[in-house]
C-alpha positions in Angstrom: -8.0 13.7 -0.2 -11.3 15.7 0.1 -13.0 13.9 -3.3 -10.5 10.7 -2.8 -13.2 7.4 -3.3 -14.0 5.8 0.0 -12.6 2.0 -1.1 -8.6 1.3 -0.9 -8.1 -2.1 -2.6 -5.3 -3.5 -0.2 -2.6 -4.8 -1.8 -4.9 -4.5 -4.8 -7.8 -6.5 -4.5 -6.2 -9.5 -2.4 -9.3 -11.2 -1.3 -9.9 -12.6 -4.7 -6.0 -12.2 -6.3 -2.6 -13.4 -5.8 -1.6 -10.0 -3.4 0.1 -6.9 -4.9 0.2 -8.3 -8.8 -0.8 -6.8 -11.6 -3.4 -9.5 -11.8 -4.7 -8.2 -8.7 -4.5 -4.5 -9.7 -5.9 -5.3 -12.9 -8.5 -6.3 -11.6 -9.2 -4.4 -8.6 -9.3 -1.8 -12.1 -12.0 -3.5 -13.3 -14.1 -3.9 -10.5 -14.5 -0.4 -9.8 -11.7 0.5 -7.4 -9.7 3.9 -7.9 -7.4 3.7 -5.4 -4.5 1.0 -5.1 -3.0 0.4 -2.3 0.4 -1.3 -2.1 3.7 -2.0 -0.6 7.3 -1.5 -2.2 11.0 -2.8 -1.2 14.4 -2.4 -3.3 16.5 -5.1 -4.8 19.7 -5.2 -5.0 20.1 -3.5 -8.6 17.8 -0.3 -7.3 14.6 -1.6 -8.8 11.7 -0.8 -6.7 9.6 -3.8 -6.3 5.9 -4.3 -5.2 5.9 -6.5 -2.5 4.9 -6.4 1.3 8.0 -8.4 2.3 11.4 -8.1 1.6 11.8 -11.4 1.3 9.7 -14.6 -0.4 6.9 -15.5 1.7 6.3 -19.2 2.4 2.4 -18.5 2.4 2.3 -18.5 -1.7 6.0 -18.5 -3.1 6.9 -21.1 -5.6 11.1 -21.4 -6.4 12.0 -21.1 -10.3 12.5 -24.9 -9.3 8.7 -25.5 -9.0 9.0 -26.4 -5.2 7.3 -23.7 -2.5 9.5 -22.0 -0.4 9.1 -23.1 3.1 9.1 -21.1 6.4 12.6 -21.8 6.8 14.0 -20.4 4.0 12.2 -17.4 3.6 15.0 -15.0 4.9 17.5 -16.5 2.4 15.7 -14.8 -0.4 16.0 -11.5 0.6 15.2 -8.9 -2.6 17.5 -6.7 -1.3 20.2 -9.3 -2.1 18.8 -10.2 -5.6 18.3 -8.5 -8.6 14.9 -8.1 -10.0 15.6 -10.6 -12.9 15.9 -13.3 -10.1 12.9 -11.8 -8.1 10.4 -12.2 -11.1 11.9 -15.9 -11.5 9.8 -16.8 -8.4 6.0 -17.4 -8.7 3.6 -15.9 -6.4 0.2 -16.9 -7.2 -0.1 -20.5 -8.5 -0.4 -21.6 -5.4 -3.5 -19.5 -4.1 -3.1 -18.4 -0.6 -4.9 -20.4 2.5 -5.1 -17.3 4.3 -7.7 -16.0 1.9 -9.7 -19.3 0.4 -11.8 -17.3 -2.1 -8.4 -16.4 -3.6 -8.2 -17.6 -7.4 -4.8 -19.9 -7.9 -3.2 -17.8 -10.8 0.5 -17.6 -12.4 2.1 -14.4 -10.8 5.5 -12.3 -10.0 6.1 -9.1 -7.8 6.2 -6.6 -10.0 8.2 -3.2 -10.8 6.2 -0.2 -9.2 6.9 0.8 -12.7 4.7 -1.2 -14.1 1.6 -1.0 -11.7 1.3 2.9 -12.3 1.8 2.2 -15.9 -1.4 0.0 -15.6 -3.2 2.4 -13.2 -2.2 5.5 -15.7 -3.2 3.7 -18.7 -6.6 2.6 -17.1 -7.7 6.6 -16.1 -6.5 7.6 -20.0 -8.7 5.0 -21.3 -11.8 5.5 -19.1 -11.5 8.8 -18.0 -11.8 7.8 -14.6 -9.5 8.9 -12.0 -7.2 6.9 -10.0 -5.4 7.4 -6.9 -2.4 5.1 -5.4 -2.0 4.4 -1.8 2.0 3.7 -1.7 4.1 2.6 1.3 7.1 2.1 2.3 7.8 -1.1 3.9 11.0 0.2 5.9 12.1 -1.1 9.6 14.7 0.8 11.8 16.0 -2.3 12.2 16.6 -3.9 9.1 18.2 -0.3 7.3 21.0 -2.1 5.3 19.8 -5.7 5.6 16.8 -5.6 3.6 16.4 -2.2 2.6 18.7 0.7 1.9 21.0 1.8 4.8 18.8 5.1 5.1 15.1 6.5 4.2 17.1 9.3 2.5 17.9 6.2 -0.2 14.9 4.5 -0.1 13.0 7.5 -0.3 14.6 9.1 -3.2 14.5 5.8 -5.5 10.4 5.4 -4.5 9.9 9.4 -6.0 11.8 8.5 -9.1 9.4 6.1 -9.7 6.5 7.9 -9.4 6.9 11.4 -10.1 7.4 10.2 -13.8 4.1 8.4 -13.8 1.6 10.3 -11.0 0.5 13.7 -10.4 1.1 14.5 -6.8 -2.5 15.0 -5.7 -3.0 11.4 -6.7 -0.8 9.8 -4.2 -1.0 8.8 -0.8 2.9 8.0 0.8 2.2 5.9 3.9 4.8 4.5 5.8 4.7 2.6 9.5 8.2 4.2 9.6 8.0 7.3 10.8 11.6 8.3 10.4 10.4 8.0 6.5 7.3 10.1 6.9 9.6 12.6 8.7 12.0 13.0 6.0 9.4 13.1 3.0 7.9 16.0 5.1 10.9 18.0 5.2 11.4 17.4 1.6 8.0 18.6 0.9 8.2 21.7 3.0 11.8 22.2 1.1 10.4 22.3 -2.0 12.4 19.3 -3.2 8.6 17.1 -3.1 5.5 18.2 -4.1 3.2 19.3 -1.6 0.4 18.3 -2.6 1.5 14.4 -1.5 -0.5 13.3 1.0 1.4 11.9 4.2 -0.2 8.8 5.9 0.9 7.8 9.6 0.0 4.1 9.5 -0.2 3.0 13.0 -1.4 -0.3 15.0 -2.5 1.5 18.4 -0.7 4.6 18.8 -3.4 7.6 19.2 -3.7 10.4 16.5 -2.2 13.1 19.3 1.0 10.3 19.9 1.5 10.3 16.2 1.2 13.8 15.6 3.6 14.2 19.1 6.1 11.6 17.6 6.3 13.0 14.1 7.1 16.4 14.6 3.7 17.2 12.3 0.4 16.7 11.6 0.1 14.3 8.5 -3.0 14.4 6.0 -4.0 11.1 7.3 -4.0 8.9 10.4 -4.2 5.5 9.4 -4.3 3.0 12.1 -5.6 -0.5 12.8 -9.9 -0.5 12.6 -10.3 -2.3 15.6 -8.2 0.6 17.8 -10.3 2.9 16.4 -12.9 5.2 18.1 -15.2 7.9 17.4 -12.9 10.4 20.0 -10.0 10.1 17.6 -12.2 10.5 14.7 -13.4 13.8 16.2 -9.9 14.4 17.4 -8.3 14.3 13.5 -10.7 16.2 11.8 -10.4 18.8 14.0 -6.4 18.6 13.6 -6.7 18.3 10.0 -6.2 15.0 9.4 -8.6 12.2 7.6 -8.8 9.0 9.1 -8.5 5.8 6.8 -8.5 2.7 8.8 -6.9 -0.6 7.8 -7.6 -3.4 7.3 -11.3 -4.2 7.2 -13.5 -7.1 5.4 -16.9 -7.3 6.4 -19.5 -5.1 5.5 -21.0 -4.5 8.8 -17.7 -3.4 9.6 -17.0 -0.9 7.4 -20.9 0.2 7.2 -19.9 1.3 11.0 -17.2 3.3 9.9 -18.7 4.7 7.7 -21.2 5.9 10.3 -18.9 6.9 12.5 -17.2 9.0 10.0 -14.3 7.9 8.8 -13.0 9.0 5.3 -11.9 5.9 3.6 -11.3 2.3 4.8 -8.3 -0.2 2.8 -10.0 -3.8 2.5 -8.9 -6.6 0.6 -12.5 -7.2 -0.5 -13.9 -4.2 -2.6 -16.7 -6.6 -3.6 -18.2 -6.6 -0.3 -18.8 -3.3 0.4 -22.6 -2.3 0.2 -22.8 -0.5 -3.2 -24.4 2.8 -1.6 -21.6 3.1 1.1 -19.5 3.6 -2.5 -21.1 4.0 -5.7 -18.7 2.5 -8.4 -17.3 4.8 -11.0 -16.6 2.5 -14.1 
């Protein structure tokens, strides 16, 4: 993590693109950003999917039909019930997102994980640039068998034979909310069965760098929490546990100038375009 750049496009680049698409990655690529960060789920024939929800989200999902899906119906199309084939029937992009207005309207799918390291791996060949991927796991103790596999140990083990075809190990970053996932690549890795190089990430809304470290069981390469709970203490706290700090998820400039200052290692934005060119000279 020591040379990783200091810009995580989040969920791509999603400020300015239909969210974790290869449109979005593409161009995240093309802007200068060399590390991708993004979310995966399973459908129902094993495919790994890059999506944030397990499900079609009424904020910018069109039915094969042409009509949006609404609020409603959202939990009816659960991609852990469908096979990928139906997932990439649905749009999710051609109607923009009113979340984000500087969002370009653009034809899009969820993708296979697949392909997005496909597109990553062919970028760094081409330019000789190197290019890290930020990858969770979107996993809930509550929904194990609903909308996800019954157990990490499944969901875990599809992820990795994904990416160990595509990615050396000291490229990615495995985050996970879900610390019963985090716990159980860990073992893995000090098993043997993983790489060690991976680097863990304990994402986290307000729970404090000693909680996480108390609740996991071990210290992860990175603590990863909401910006605003932030403070310089746990800063100084991780770095002297061993851990980086990579807050999420932060848009303005001034913001993340502070961070900068305040020393944290990298910051996931969904506007790589905003940061002050100096805070993260672009490699293209």
């Amino acid at each position: 993590m020591a040379q990783t750049p200091f810009i995580q496009g989040h969920r791509g680049f999603r400020g300015l693109y239909p969210e974790n698409t290869l449109l979005a990655f593409e161009q995240a690529l093309k802007a200068g950003v060399q590390v991708l960060e993004m979310d995966v789920c399973i459908s129902a024939d094993g495919q790994v999917v890059v999506s944030h929800e397990p499900y079609m989200n009424s904020q910018y999902s069109t039915k094969p039909d042409g009509k949006p899906v609404e609020k409603s119906e959202e939990k009816n199309f659960n991609l852990y019930q469908m096979i990928y084939a139906e997932i990439k029937k649905f749009d999710t992009g051609k109607r923009g997102n009113s979340q984000f207005p500087e969002q370009i309207a653009a034809e899009a799918h969820k993708p296979l994980l697949s392909e997005v390291l496909a597109l990553g791996e062919a970028y760094r060949k081409k330019y000789l640039r190197d290019i890290y991927y930020n990858i969770e796991i979107k996993s809930v103790e509550a929904e194990y068998g609903i909308s996800q596999p019954k157990t990490v140990e499944e969901f875990s083990e599809k992820v990795w034979s994904i990416i160990r075809y595509f990615v050396k190990p000291s490229f990615l970053i495995l985050q996970s909310f879900d610390f019963n996932v985090l716990k159980y690549w860990n073992k893995a890795m000090v098993e043997g069965r993983f790489p060690s190089e991976i680097q863990l990430s304990a994402l986290v809304s307000r729970k404090s760098p000693e909680n996480t470290i108390k609740n996991l069981g071990f210290t992860p390469a990175i603590y990863s929490p909401n910006y605003q709970s932030l403070s310089p203490e746990y800063i100084v706290f991780c770095h002297k546990n061993g851990m980086k700090v990579v807050p999420w998820t932060v848009n303005d400039a001034e913001s993340i100038e502070r961070l900068k200052e305040i020393g944290v290692d990298a910051v996931i934005t969904d506007y790589p375009n905003r940061v002050p060119h100096y805070l993260n000279p672009v490699k293209k």
